[in-house]
Every structure is written in C-alpha cells, then in structure tokens.
C-alpha positions as CSV (number, residue, x, y, z in Angstrom):
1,X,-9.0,50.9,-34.8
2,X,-10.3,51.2,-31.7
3,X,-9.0,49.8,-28.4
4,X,-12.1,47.6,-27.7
5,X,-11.8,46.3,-31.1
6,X,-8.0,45.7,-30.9
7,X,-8.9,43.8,-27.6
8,X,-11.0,41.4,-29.8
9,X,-9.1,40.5,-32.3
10,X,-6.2,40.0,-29.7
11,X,-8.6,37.6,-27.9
12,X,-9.7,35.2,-30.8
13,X,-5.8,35.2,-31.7
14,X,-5.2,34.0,-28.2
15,X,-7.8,31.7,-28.4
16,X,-6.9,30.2,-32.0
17,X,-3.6,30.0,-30.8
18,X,-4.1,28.0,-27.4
19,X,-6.4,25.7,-29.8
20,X,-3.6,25.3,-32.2
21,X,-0.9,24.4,-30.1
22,X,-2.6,22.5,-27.4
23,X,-3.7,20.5,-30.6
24,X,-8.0,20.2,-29.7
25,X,-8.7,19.1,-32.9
26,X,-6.2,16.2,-33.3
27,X,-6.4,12.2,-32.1
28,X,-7.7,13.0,-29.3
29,X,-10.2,15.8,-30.1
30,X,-12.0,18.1,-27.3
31,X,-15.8,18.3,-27.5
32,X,-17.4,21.5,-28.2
33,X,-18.2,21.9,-24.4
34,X,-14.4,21.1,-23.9
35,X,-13.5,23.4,-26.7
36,X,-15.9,26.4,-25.6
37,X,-14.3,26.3,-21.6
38,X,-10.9,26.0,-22.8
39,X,-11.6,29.6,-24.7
40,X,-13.3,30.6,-21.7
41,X,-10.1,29.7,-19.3
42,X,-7.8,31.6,-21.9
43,X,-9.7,34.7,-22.1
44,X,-9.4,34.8,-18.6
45,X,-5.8,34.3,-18.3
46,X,-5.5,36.9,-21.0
47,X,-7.3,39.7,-18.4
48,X,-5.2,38.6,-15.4
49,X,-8.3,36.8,-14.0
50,X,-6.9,34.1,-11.7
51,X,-8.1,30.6,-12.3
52,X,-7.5,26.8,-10.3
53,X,-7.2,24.2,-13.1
54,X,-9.3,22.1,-10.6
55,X,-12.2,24.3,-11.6
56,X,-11.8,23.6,-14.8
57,X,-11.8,20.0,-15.7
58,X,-14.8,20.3,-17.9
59,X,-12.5,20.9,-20.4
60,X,-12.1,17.3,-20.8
61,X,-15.6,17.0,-21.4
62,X,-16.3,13.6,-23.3
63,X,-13.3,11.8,-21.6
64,X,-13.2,9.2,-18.9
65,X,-10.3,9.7,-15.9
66,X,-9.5,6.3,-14.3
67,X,-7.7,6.7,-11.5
68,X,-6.0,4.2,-9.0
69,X,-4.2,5.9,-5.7
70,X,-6.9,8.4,-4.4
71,X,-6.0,6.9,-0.5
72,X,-2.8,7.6,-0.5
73,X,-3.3,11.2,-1.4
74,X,-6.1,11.3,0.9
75,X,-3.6,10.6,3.3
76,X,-1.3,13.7,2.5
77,X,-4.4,15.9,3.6
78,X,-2.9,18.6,5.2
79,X,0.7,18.5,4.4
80,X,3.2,19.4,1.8
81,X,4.4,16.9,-0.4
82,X,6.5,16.7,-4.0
83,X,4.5,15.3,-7.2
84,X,6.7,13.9,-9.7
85,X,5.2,12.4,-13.0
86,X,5.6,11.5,-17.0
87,X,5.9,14.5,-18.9
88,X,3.7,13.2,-22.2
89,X,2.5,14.2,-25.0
90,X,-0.1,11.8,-25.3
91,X,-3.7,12.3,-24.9
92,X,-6.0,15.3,-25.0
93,X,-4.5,18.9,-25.3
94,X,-1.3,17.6,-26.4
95,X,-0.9,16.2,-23.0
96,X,-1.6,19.3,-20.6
97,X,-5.2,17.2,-19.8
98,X,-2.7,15.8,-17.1
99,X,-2.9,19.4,-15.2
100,X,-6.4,19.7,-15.3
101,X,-6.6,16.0,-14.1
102,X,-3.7,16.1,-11.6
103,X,-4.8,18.8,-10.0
104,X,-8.7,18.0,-9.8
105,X,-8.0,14.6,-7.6
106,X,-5.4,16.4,-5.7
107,X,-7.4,18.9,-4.8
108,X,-10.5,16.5,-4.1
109,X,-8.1,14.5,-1.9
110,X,-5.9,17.1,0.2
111,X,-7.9,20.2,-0.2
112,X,-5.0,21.9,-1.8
113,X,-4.3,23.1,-5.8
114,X,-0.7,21.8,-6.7
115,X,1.5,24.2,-8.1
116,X,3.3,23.1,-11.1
117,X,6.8,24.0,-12.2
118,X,6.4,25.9,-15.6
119,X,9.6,26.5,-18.0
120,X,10.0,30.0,-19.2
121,X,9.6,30.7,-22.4
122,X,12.4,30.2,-24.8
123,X,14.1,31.9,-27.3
124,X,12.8,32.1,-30.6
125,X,14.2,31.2,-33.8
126,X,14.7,34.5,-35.2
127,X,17.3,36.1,-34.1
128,X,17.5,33.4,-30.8
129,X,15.2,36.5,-29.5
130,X,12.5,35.6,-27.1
131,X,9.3,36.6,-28.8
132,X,7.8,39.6,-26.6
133,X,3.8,38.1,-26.9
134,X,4.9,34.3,-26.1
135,X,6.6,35.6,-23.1
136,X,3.9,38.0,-22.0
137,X,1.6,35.5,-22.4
138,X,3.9,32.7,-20.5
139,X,3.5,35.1,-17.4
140,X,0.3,36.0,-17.4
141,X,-0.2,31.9,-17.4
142,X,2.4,31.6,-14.3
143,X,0.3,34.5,-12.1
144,X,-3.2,33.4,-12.8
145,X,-2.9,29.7,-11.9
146,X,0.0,30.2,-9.9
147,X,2.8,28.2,-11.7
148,X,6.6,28.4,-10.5
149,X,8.7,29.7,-13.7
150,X,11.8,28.4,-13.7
151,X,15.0,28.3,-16.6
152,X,15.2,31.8,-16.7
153,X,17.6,34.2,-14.3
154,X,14.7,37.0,-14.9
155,X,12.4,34.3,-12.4
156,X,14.8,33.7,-9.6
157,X,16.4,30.1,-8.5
158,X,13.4,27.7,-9.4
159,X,14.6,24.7,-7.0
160,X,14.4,28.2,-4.2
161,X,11.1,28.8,-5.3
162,X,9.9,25.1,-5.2
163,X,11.0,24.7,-1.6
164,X,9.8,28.1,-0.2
165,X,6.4,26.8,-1.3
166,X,6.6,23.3,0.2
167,X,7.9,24.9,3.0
168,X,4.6,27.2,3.4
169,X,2.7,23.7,2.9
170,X,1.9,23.9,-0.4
171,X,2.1,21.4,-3.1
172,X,4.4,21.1,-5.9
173,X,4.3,19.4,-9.1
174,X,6.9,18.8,-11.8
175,X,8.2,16.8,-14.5
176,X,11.7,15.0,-14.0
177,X,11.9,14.8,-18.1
178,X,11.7,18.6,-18.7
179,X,10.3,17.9,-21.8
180,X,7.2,16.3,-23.2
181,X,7.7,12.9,-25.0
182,X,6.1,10.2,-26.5
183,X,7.7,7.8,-24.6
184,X,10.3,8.5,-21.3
185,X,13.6,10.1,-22.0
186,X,15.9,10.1,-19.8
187,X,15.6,12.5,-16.7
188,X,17.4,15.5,-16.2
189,X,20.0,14.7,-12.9
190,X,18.9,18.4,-11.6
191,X,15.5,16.8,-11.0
192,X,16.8,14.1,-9.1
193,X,18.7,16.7,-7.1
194,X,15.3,18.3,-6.2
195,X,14.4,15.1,-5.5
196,X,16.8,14.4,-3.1
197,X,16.6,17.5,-0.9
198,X,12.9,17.5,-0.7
199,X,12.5,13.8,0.2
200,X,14.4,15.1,3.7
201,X,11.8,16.8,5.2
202,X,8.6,16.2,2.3
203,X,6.8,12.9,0.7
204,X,7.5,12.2,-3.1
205,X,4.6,11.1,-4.6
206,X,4.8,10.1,-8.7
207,X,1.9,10.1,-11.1
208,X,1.5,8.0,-14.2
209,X,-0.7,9.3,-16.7
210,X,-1.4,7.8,-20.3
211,X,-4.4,7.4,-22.6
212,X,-5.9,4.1,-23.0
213,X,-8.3,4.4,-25.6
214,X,-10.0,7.1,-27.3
215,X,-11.8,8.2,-25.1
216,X,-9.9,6.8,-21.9
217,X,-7.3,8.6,-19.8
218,X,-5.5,6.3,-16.7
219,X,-3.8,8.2,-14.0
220,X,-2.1,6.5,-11.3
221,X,-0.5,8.3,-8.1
222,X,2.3,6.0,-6.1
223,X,4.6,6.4,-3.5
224,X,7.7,7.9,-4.6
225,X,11.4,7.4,-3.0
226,X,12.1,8.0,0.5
227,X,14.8,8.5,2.6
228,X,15.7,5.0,3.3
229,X,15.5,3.7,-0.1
230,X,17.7,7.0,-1.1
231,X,20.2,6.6,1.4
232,X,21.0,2.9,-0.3
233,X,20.7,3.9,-3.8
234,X,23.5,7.2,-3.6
235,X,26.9,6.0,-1.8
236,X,28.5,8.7,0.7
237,X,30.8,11.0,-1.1
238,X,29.1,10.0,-4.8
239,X,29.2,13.7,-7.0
240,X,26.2,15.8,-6.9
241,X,25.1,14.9,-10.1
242,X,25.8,11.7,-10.6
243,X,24.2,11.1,-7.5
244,X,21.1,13.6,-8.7
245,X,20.7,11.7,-12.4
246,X,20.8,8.1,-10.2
247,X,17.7,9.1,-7.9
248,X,16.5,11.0,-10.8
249,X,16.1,7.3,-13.2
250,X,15.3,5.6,-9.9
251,X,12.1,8.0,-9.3
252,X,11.3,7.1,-13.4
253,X,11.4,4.0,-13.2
254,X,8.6,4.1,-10.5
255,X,6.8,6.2,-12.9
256,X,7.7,3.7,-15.8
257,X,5.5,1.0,-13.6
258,X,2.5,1.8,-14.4
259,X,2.7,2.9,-18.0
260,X,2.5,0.4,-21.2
261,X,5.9,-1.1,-22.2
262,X,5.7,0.9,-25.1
263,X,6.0,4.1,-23.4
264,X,8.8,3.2,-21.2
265,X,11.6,4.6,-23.6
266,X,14.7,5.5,-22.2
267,X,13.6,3.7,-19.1
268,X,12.8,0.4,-21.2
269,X,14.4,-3.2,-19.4
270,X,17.7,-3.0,-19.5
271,X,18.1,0.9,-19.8
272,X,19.5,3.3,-16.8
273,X,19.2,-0.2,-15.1
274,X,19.9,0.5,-11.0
C-alpha cells in the first residue's frame, strides 16, 4: 500500500469517526454544508493545520444562535477574563456546537479566540491502556486550535497553564461539570478553586447554552461571581475544598438561570442550596 493511499484511508476514518462520535446524524442533524466543513476542519487538524473555531461556525449551517449578553462581552474588549458555562450534551454535535458558537461571539465582541480547557484523553477499556490514535489525535486537536489539556501529568498543572494564559491577556473557557450532561451535575470543587483565584485579578463571565427547538440554539453570557459576592459566600479559615465546591455550585447556579427547569439537575430548587 502506498503512503498516499494509507493517508486516505486514515483521513475518511478520521472523518467517519469525528461524524460518529460528534453524533451529525442524530436529533439534531448537521446539513450537508454543516457536514462537508466539519470534514474539512478535521482533515485539517489531522495535518497540523491550525484552525480558530470562530472561522468555522458554518458548521452549524441550518441552525439559528440566539444570543442575549453581546454588551457585556463587548465590554471585556481588550482584557482577560474567565468563561465558565454548562457542559451539555444537548444540541448539534453532541453539544461541541457550544465551541463553535462561544467562541464566534466572543471573538466578534473582544477581538480575541477563547481558549478552552480540553481533558486528556483517557484510558481505554482494554487493558485501562490509553489508546495510542485517540491520544494522538487528542493533541493534534489541543495544538491546532490551541486548547489547554489538562488531567494528565504528561500536560503539566492545567490550573498553571490556565492562569499563564489569562495572565498574557488571553481568554479562557471551561466547564465547572467536567463532564457533559443532560442536565447539571454537580461541579467539581477544583473548578470552584479556579474560580476563586482568578476572580482576584480577572472577570468571571458564565454562559448558558441549550437548544430550544429543532432548529434553535439559545446562548446567554452573564456576569459571573466577583470578589465581593465571594468574600460573603466562603467564611475565613473554611478548607480549600469545601470552600472551592461552595463557589463552585454558587457559579452553577448562575449558570442554572437561564436554562429550562428541566435541565437544572443537580442544581434543581432545593439542591446545593447556598
């Protein structure tokens, strides 16, 4: 077989794969358009081609964004500031439209792509050995739209890494859940830890995102926790992560605002209450 045609076949397994986990032919479907730039975005993440997601929102071709918040991230042009939102599931692409999305406005508004946290891949289930392709293919991901990996000693400290960037004046975004739901779960108090340091010397903004019809997306960016409301919410002397987990379900439940009832979860009424 020859090397070009090896490439090939590696490519349209790449492709097929992205398609099959991202989930484009599910509830919420992507158009052909949608479909054909989503290959075209993976093929070039496959060469090492860099790429801004905020370039490549077509992908939600078919789709209408609405969007509440734009001057309040308008008025972030210029500095560094801390995006924290609902990690779902929901929605186009299993979800991930909220990248594409996210960073589009926030790029429109500020001039700046966010960075987004990215977990490193995990082990496998044979053998609890990380499979060699998924994690080749997890980095090639981080470097060409510039994620920050993090859960993994062979990536560094991530909570370093995210605060070296905000220090530069860049933008980072991240999801207090860790993991993609439904509906909220319950944050993880290392989140709200991140929280807390950043809010000294950077804005916290959240993000709601959730799908609204078939063919509807909302996305709603709010002001986050500050200093004053933190310093009333964690007593002096409180543990670290006690006092992380309470900021974390605080910074949910501002999340949790905007969304449906249904899709509050963990962070329904009476749970986590303050």
């Amino acid at each position: 077989m020859s090397k070009e045609l090896f490439l090939q076949i590696g490519e349209v397994f790449t492709v097929k794969g992205a398609e099959l986990y991202l989930g484009v032919n599910g509830k919420y479907p992507l158009t052909p358009k949608g479909r054909n730039l989503l290959a075209d975005a993976v093929r070039k993440i496959s060469k090492g081609e860099k790429i801004n997601p905020s370039e490549h929102t077509g992908v939600l071709d078919g789709y209408q964004i609405n969007l509440s918040g734009m001057a309040l991230l308008e008025g972030l042009r210029g500095k560094a500031f801390l995006l924290a939102g609902n990690h779902t599931d929901l929605g186009p692409l299993s979800g991930f439209w909220q990248i594409f999305a996210v960073n589009r406005v926030v790029k429109t508004a500020t001039g700046q792509e966010p960075h987004w946290v990215q977990a490193a891949p995990r082990m496998s289930v044979f053998n609890n050995i990380e499979l060699p392709l998924v994690k080749q293919f997890i980095k090639k991901i981080s470097e060409a739209t510039h994620t920050i990996l993090v859960g993994n000693s062979d990536y560094g400290n991530g909570p370093t890494k995210m605060f070296n960037t905000l220090k530069r004046g860049g933008i980072v975004a991240f999801y207090p859940e860790g993991e993609t739901n439904k509906s909220l779960v319950r944050a993880d108090p290392n989140a709200g830890r991140v929280i807390l340091h950043a809010a000294r010397r950077f804005p916290i903004v959240c993000f709601s995102g959730y799908p609204s019809g078939s063919r509807s997306l909302e996305l709603i960016f709010s002001e986050g926790p500050d200093c004053e409301t933190i310093g009333e919410l964690i007593e002096e002397g409180l543990e670290k992560t006690k006092a992380g987990q309470v900021l974390a379900d605080y910074t949910m439940r501002l999340i949790a605002r905007f969304l449906p009832e249904e899709l509050h979860g963990a962070y329904a009424q009476k749970s986590y209450a303050a």
